[in-house]
Backbone as CSV, one residue per row, in Angstrom:
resi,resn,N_x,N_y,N_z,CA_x,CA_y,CA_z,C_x,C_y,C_z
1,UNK,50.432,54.342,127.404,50.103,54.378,125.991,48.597,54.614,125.813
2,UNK,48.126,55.376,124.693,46.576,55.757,124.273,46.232,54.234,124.057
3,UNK,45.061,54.689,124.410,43.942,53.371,123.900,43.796,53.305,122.595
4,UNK,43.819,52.162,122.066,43.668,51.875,120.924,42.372,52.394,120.070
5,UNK,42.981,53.346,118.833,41.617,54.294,118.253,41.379,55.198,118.762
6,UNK,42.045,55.736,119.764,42.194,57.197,120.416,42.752,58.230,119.531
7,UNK,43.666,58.090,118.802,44.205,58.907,117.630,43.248,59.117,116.732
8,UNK,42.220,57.812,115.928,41.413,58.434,115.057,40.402,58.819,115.196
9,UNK,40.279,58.619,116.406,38.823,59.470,117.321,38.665,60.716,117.301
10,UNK,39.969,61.228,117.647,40.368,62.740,118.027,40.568,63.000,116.709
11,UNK,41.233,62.782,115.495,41.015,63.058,113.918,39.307,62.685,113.912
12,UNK,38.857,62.010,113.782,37.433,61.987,113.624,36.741,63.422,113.917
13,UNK,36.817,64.125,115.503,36.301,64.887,116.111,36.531,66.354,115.653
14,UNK,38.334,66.037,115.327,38.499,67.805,114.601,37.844,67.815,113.296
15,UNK,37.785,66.634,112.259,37.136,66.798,111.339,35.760,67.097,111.070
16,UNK,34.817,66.385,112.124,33.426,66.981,111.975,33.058,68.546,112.160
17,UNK,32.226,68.725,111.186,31.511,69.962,110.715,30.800,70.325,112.082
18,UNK,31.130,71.829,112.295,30.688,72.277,113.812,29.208,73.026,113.337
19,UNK,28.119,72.381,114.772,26.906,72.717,114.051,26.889,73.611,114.920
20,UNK,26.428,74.726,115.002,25.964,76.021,116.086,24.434,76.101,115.500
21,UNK,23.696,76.948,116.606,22.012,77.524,116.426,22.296,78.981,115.529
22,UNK,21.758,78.866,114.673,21.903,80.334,114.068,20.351,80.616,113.583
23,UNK,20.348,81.780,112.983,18.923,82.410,112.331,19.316,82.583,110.841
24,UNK,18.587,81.767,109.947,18.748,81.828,108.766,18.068,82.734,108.278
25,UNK,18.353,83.521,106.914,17.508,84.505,106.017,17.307,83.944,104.768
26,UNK,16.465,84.009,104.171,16.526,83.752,102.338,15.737,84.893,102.291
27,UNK,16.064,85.861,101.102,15.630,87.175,100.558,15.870,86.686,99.172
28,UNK,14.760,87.117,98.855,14.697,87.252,97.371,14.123,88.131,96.300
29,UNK,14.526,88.371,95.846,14.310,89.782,95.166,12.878,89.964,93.846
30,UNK,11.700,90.101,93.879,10.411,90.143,93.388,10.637,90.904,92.318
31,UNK,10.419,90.605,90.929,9.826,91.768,90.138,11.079,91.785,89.436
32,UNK,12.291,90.663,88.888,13.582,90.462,88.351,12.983,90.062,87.064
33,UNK,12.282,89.317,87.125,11.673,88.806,85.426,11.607,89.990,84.757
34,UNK,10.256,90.586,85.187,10.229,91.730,84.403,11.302,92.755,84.203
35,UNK,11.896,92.831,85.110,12.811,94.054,85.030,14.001,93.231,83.663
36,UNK,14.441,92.543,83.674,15.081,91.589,82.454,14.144,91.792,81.071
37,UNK,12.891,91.832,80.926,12.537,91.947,80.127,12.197,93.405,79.543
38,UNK,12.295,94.449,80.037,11.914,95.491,80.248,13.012,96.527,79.955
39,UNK,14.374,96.036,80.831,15.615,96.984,80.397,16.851,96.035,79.818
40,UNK,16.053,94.641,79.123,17.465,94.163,78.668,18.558,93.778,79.885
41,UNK,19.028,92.413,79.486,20.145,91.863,80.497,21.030,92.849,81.360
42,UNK,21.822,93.693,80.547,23.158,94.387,81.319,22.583,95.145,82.514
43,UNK,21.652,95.450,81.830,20.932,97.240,82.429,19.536,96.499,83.914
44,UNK,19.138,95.106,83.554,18.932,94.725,84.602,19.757,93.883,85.560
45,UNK,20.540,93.632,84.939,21.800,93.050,86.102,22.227,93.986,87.083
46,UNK,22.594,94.849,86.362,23.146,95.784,87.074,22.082,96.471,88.438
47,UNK,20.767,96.900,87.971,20.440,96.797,88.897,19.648,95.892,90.143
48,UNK,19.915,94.795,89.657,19.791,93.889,90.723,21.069,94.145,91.785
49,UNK,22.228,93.917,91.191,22.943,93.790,91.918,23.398,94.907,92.591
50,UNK,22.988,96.206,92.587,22.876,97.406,93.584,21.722,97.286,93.920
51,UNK,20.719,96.521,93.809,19.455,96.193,94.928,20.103,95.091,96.190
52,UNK,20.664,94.314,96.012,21.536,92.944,96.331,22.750,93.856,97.523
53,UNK,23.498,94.514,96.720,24.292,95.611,97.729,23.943,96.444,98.467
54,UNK,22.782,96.924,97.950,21.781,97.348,99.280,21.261,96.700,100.428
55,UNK,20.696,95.522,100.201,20.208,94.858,101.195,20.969,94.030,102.143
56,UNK,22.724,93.786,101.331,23.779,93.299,102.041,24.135,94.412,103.585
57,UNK,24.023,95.684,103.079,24.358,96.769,103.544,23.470,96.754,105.076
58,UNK,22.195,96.183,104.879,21.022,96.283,105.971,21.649,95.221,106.393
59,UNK,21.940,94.000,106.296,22.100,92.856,106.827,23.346,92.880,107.716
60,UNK,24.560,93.811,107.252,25.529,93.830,108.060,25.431,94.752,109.218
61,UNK,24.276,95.374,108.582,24.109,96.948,110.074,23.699,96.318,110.877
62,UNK,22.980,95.261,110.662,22.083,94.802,111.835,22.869,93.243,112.461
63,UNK,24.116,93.177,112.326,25.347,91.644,112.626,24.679,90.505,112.373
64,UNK,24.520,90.981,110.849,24.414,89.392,109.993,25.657,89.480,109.015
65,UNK,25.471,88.455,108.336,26.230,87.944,107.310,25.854,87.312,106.024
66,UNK,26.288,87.733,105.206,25.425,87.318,103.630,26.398,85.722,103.656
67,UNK,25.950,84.582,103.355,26.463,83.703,103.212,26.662,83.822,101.649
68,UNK,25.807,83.847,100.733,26.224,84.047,99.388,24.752,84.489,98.435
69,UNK,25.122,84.559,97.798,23.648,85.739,96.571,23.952,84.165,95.269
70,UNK,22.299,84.192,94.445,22.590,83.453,93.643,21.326,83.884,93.225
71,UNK,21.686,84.529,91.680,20.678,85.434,90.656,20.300,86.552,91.388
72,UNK,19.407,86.345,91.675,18.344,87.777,92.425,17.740,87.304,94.022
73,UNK,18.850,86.198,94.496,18.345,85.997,96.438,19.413,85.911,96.597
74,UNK,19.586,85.629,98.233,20.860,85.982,98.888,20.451,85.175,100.488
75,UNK,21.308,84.076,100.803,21.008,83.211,101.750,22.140,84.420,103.082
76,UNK,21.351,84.467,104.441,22.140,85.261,104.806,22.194,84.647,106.882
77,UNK,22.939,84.780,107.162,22.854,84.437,108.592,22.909,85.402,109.737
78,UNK,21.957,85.175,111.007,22.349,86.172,112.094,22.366,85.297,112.977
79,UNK,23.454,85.831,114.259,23.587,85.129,115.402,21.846,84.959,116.013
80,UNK,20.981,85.787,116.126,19.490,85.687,116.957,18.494,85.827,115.795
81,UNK,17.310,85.819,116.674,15.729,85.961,115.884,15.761,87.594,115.813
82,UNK,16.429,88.043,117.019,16.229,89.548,117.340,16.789,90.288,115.763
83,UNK,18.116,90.063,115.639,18.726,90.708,114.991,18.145,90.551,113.353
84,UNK,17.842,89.543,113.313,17.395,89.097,112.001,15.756,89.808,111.681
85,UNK,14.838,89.479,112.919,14.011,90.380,112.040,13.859,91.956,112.164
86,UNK,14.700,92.169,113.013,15.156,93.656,112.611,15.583,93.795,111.071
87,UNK,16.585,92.918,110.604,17.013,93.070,109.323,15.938,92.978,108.581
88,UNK,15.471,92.198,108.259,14.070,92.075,107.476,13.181,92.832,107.487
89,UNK,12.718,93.694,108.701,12.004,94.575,108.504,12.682,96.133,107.619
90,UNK,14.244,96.313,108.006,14.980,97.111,107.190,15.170,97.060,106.293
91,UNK,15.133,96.239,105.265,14.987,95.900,104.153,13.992,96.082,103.081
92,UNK,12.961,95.340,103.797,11.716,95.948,103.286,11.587,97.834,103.125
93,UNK,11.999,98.427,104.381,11.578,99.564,104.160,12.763,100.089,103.209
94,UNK,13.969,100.097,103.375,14.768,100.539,102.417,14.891,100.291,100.856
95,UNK,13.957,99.197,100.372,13.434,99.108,99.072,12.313,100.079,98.986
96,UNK,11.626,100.455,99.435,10.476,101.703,99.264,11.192,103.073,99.275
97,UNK,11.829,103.438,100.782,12.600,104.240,100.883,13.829,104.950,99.109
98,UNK,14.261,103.693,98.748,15.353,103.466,97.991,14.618,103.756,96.700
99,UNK,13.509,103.095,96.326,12.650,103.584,94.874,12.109,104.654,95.452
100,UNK,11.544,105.671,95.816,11.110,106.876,96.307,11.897,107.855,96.056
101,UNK,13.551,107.884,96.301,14.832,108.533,96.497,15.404,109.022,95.049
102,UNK,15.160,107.471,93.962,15.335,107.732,92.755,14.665,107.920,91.483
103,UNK,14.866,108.609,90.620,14.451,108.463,89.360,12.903,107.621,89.172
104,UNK,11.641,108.094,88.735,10.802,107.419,88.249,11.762,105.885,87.804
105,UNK,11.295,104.382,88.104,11.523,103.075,87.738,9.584,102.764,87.248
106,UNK,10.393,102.008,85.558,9.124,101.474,85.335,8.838,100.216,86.427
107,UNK,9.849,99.073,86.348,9.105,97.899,87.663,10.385,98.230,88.892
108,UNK,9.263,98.190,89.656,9.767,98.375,91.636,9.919,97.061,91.917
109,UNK,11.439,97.321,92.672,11.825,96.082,92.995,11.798,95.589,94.249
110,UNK,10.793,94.547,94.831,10.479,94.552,96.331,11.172,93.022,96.299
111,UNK,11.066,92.711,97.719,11.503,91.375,98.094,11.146,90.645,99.304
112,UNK,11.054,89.277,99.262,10.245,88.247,99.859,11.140,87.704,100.734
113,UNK,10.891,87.591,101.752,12.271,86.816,102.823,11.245,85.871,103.551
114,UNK,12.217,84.807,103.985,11.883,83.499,104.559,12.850,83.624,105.541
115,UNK,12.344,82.725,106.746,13.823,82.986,107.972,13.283,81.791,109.140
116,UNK,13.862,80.832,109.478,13.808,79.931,110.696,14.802,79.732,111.190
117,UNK,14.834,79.288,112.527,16.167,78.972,113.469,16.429,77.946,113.204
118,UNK,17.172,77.588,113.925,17.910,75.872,114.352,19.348,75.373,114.167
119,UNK,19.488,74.556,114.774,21.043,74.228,114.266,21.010,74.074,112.775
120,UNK,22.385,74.615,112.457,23.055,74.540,111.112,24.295,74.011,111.320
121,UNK,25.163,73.524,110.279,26.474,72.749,109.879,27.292,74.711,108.830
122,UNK,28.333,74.546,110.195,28.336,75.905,109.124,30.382,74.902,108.552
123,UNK,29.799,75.574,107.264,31.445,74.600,107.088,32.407,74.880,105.683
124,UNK,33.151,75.301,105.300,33.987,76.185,104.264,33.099,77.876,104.013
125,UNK,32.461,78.144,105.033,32.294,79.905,104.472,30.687,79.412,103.908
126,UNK,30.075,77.951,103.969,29.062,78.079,103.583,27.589,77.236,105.144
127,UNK,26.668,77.345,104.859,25.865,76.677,105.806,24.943,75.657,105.597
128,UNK,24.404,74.540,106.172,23.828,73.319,105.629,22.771,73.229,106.589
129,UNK,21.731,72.504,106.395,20.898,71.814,107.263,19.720,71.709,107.449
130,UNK,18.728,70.804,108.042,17.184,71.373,108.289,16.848,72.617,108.409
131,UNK,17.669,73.475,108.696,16.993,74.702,109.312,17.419,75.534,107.767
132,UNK,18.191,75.408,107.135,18.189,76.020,105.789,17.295,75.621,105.150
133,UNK,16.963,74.653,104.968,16.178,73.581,103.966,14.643,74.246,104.277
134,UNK,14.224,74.856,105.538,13.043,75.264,106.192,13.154,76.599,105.679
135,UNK,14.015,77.109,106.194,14.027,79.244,105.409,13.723,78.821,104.216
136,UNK,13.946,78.556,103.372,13.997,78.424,102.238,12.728,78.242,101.734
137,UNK,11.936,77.423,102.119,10.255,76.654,102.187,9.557,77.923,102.531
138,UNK,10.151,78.804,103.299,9.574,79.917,104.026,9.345,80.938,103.226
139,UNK,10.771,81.165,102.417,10.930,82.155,101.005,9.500,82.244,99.981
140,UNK,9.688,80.857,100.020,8.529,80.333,98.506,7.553,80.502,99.201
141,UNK,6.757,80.772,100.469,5.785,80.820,100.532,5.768,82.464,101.188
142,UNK,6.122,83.071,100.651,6.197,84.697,100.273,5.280,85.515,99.538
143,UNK,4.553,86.199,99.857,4.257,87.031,98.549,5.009,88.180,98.562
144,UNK,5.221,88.828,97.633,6.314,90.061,97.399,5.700,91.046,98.382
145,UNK,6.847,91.562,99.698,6.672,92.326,100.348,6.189,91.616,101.806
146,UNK,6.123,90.547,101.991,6.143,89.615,103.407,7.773,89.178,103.765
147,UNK,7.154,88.927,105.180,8.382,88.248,105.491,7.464,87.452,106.782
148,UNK,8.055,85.904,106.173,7.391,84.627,106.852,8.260,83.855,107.582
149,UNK,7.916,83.311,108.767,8.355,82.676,109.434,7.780,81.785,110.210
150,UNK,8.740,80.903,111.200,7.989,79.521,111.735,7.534,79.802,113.248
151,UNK,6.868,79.415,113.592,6.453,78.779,115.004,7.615,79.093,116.356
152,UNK,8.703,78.413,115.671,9.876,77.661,116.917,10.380,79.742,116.708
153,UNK,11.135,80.302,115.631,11.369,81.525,115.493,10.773,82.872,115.957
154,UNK,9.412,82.527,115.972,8.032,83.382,116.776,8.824,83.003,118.283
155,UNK,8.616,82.158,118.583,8.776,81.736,120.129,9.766,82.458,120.738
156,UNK,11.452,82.484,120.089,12.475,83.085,120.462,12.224,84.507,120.609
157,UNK,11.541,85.035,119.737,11.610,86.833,119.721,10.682,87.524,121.386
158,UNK,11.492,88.554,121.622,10.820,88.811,122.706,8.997,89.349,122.277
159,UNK,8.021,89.402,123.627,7.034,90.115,123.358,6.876,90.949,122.859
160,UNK,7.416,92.108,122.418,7.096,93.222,121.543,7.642,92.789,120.574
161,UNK,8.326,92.405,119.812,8.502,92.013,118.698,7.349,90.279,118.137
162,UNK,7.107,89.898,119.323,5.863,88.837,118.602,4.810,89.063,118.652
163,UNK,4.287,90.466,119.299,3.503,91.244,119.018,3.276,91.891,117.838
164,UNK,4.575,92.088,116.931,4.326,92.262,115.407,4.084,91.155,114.351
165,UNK,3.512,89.986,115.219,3.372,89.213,114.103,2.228,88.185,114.168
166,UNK,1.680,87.371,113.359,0.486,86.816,113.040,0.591,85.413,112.577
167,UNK,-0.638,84.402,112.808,-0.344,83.587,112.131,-0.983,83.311,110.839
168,UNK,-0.795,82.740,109.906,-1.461,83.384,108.852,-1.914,81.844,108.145
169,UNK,-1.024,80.686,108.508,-1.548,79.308,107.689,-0.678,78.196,109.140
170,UNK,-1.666,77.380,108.544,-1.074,75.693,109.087,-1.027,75.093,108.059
171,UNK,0.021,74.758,107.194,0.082,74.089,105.682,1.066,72.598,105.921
172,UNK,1.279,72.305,104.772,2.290,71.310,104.335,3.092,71.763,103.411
173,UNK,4.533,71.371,104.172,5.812,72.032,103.580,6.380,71.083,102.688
174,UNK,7.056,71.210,101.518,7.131,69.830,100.691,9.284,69.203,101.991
175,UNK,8.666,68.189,101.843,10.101,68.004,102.665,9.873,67.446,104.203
176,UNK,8.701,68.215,104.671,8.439,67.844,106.335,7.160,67.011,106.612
177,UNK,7.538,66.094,107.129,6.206,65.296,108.014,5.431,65.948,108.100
178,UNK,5.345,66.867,109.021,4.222,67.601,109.511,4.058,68.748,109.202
179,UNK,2.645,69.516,109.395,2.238,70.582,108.567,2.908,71.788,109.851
180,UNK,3.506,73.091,108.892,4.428,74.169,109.734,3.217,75.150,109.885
181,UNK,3.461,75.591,111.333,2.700,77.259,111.319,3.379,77.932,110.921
182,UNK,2.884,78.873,109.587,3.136,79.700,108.743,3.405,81.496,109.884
183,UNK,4.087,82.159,110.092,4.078,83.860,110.647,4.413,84.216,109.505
184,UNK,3.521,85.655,109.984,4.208,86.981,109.041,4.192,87.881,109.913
185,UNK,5.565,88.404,109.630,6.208,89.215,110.835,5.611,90.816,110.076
186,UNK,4.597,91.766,110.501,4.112,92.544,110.109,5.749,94.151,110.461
187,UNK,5.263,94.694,109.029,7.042,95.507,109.528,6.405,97.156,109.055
C-alpha cells in the first residue's frame, strides 16, 4: 500500500505551474497618443493594429511567440537571448522599412522593447514571474527606438552579438533591491 499522502503529493505535483527559462519581450508601440489624436479612434486603431500584425509577423519568423497585445504593446516569448534579439532588432528595422514603403504618414510609428531572461511560470497560454515583472521595467526605461536589456541577458548572447551592445546606466528599478545594469542592444 502507498504511503500515506502519496496520492496528494502526486495531485499536488501535476497541479503546479511548470516554470521553464525563457526570454521575455515587451514591445511597445511609440507615437499611439498622437496618432489617436491626429486620425481619430477607428482610423488609429486600425493602424496600430497592422503595426501590432506586423511585428507579430517578425516575432514568429524569428520562433517566438506573442503571448498577448494590450492597447499598443505586446508581451512576447522566445525559447533564447539569440532568437529574441534577433527579433528586436527586426522589428525595429521593419518599422522604418514599413513607413518608407508607404504613403507619406503624418506621425511614424516606432517602438520601444524591453527583454530579460529567467525562469517564468508559463500557465493557461499566459506567463508570470520575476523575469516578466523585469522586461517590463526594461520597456519603461526605453526611449522610442531602443531596445534595453539586463546584465544576466547580455551574458547569454554569444560574442558577436554582445559586441552589439553597451552599457548605458546602473539605476534603480522600482520593485528590485538592487540597482540593474541597464544594455542597449545597438541594431
Amino acid at each position: 500500500t502507498p504511503e500515506p499522502g502519496t496520492k496528494a503529493r502526486r495531485q499536488q505535483q501535476r497541479m503546479a505551474p511548470k516554470t521553464t527559462n525563457l526570454t521575455i519581450m515587451f514591445a511597445d508601440i511609440s507615437g499611439s497618443t498622437s496618432l489617436y489624436e491626429l486620425l481619430g479612434d477607428a482610423a488609429a486603431r486600425h493602424r496600430i493594429a497592422v503595426c501590432l500584425e506586423q511585428l507579430t509577423g517578425v516575432v514568429i519568423a524569428h520562433r517566438g511567440r506573442v503571448v498577448k497585445t494590450n492597447g499598443d504593446d505586446m508581451l512576447c516569448v522566445f525559447d533564447d537571448t539569440i532568437s529574441a534579439t534577433l527579433a528586436a532588432c527586426a522589428m525595429q528595422e521593419s518599422l522604418i522599412q514599413g513607413s518608407e514603403a508607404t504613403e507619406p504618414v503624418l506621425v511614424a510609428l516606432s517602438v520601444r522593447i524591453g527583454m530579460h531572461v529567467g525562469p517564468a511560470i508559463q500557465e493557461k497560454g499566459d506567463v508570470f514571474g520575476d523575469v516578466v515583472n523585469l522586461a517590463s521595467r526594461m520597456v519603461g526605461q526605453a526611449k522610442t527606438g531602443q531596445i534595453i536589456t539586463t546584465r544576466l541577458f547580455v551574458e547569454q548572447l554569444p560574442p558577436m552579438l554582445q559586441s552589439a551592445t553597451r552599457l548605458i546606466d546602473h539605476t534603480e528599478v522600482r520593485g528590485k533591491r538592487d540597482a540593474i545594469d541597464l544594455f542597449e542592444v545597438l541594431w
